[in-house]
C-alpha positions as CSV (number, residue, x, y, z in Angstrom):
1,X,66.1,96.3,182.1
2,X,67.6,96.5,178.7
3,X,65.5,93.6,177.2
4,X,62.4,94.7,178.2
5,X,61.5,96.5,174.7
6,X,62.2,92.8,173.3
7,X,59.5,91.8,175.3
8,X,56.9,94.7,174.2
9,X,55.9,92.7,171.0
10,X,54.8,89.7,173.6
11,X,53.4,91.7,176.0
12,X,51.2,93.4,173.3
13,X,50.0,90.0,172.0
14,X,48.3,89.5,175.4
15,X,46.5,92.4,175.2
16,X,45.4,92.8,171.8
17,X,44.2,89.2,171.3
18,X,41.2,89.2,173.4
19,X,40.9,93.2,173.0
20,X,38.0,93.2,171.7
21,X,35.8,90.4,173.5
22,X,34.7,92.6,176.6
23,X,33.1,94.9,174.0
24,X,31.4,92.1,171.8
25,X,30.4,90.7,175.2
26,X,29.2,94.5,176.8
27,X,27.2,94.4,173.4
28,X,25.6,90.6,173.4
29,X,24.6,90.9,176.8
30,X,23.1,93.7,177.2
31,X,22.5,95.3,173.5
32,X,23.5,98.5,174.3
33,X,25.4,100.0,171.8
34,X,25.0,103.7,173.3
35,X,27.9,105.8,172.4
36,X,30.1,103.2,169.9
37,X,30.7,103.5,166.1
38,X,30.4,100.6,163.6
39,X,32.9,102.5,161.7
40,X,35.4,102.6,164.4
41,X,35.3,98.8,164.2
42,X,34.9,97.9,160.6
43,X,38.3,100.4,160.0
44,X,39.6,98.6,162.7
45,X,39.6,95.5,160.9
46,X,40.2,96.4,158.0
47,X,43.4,98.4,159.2
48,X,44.7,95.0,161.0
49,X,44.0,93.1,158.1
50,X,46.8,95.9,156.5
51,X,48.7,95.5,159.6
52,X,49.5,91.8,159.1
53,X,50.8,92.0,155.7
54,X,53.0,95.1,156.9
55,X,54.4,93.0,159.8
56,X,54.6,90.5,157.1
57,X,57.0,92.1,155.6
58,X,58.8,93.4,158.2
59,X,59.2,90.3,159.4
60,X,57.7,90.8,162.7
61,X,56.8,87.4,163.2
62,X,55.3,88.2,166.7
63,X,52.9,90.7,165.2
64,X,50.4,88.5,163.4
65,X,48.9,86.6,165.9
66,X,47.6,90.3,167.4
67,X,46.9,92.0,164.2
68,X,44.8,89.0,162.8
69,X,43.0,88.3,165.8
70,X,42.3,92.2,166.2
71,X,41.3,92.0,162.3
72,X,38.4,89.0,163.5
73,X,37.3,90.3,166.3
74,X,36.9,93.9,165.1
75,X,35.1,92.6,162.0
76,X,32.6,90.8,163.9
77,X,31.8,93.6,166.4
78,X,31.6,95.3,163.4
79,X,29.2,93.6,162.2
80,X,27.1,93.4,165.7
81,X,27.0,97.0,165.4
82,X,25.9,97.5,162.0
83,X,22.7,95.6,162.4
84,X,22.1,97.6,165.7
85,X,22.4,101.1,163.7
86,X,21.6,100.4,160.8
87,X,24.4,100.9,159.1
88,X,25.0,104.0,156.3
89,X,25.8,103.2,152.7
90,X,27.9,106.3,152.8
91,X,30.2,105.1,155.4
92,X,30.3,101.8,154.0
93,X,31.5,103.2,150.8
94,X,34.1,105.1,152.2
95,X,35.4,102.2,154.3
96,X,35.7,100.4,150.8
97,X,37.7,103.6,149.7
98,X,39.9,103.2,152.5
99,X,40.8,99.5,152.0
100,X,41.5,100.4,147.6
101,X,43.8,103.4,149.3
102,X,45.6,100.7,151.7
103,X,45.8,98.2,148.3
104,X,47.0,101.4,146.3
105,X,49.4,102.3,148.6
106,X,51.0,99.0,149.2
107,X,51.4,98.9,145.0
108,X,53.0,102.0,144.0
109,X,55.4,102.4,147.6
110,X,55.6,98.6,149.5
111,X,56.2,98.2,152.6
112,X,57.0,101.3,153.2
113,X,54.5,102.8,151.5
114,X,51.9,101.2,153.1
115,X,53.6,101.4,156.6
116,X,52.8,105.3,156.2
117,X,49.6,105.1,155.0
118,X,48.4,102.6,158.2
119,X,50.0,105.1,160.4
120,X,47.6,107.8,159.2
121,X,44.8,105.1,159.4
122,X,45.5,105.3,162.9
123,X,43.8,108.4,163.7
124,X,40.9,107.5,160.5
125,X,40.2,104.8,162.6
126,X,39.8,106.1,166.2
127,X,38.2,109.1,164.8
128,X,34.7,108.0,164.8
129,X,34.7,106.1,168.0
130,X,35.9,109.3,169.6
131,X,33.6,111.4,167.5
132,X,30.6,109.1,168.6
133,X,31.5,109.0,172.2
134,X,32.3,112.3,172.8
135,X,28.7,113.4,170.7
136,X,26.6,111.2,173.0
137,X,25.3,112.5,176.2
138,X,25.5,108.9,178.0
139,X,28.2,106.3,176.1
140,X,26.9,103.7,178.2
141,X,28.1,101.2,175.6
142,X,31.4,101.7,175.8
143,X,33.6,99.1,176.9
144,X,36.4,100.1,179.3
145,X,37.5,96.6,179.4
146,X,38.6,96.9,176.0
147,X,39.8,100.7,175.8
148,X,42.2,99.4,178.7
149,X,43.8,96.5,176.8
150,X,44.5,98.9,173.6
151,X,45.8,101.1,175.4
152,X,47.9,98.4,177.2
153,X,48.6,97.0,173.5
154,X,50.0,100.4,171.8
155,X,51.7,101.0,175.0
156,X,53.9,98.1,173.5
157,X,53.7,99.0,170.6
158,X,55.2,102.4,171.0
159,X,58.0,101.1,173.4
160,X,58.9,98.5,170.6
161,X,58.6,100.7,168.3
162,X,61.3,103.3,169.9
163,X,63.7,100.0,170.5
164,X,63.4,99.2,166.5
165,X,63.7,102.8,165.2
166,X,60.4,102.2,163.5
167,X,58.8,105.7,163.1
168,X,55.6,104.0,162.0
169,X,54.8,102.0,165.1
170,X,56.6,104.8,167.1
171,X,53.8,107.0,165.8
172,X,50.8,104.5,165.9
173,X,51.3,103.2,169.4
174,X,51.5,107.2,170.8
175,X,48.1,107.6,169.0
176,X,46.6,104.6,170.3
177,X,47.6,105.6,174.1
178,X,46.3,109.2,173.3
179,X,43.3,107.6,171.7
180,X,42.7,105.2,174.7
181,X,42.7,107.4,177.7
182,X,40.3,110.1,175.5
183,X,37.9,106.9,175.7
184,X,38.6,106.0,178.8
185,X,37.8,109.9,180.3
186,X,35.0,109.2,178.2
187,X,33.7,106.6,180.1
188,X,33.9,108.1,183.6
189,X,30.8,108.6,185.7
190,X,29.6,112.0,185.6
191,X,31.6,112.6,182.6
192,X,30.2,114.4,180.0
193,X,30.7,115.9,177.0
């Protein structure tokens, strides 16, 4: 039982590769985007992006393959969603702030640095997925599909997190499972806000 936090990085891998594909798929196929936040994902990608040079660093070789597929995936539902709501020049700008703040962050601290900063980005991320959802009378766009594999993916995260001493994934995987079951109650039938 002892080696199963060694496994945690592995085990996320399998759930944050295709974590985003039953939402890109919920979207395509039926174009309802009721209740999600292009924000949400363009942060999402962009934060990954930050992710793999952080694990990078760290030398958590097992980390990249999650945090870049995370960082394509998220950037092309991204994408969908922006042409779907007509995405804001405000929040565009601010997501370009973000990213100069990640850059900034990694320049004057390193790793380190930049470790801290993606842990806040955590909850900048999430925020406007929850905000959205939880503003919107029917979030019938949301996919539970992919709230159940991030959750399933920070899970890990925070497990190997704990084994490592790494106060940084510690923190971000106990966001994400927070984060994930607020989405999930979300999506309930009969659930609203």
């Amino acid at each position: 039982m002892g080696d199963v936090p060694g496994y945690a990085p592995l085990a996320a891998t399998a759930f944050a590769i295709p974590q985003f594909l039953p939402q890109i798929v919920k979207v395509r196929r039926s174009g309802d985007t009721t209740g999600l936040s292009w924000p949400w994902a363009a942060l999402t990608s962009v934060n990954n992006a930050a992710w793999f040079g952080y694990f990078v660093l760290s030398g958590f070789w097992s980390a990249l393959a999650p945090s870049s597929s995370t960082a394509v995936l998220a950037g092309a539902l991204g994408i969908m969603l922006a042409r779907h709501e007509d995405a804001k020049r405000k929040a565009a700008a601010a997501i370009t702030a973000w990213a100069a703040i990640l850059v900034a962050a990694f320049i004057v601290a390193g790793r380190s640095g930049l470790g801290t900063v993606l842990t806040a980005a955590f909850v900048i991320q999430v925020a406007p997925s929850i905000w959205t959802a939880y503003r919107t009378r029917h979030p019938t766009g949301i996919s539970r599909g992919t709230w159940l594999l991030i959750l399933g993916e920070l899970s890990c995260w925070a497990l190997y997190g704990s084994e490592q001493s790494d106060p940084r994934l510690i923190t971000l995987g106990t966001l994400g499972v927070v984060a994930s079951v607020l989405m999930l109650a979300r999506t309930l039938p009969g659930k609203k806000p």
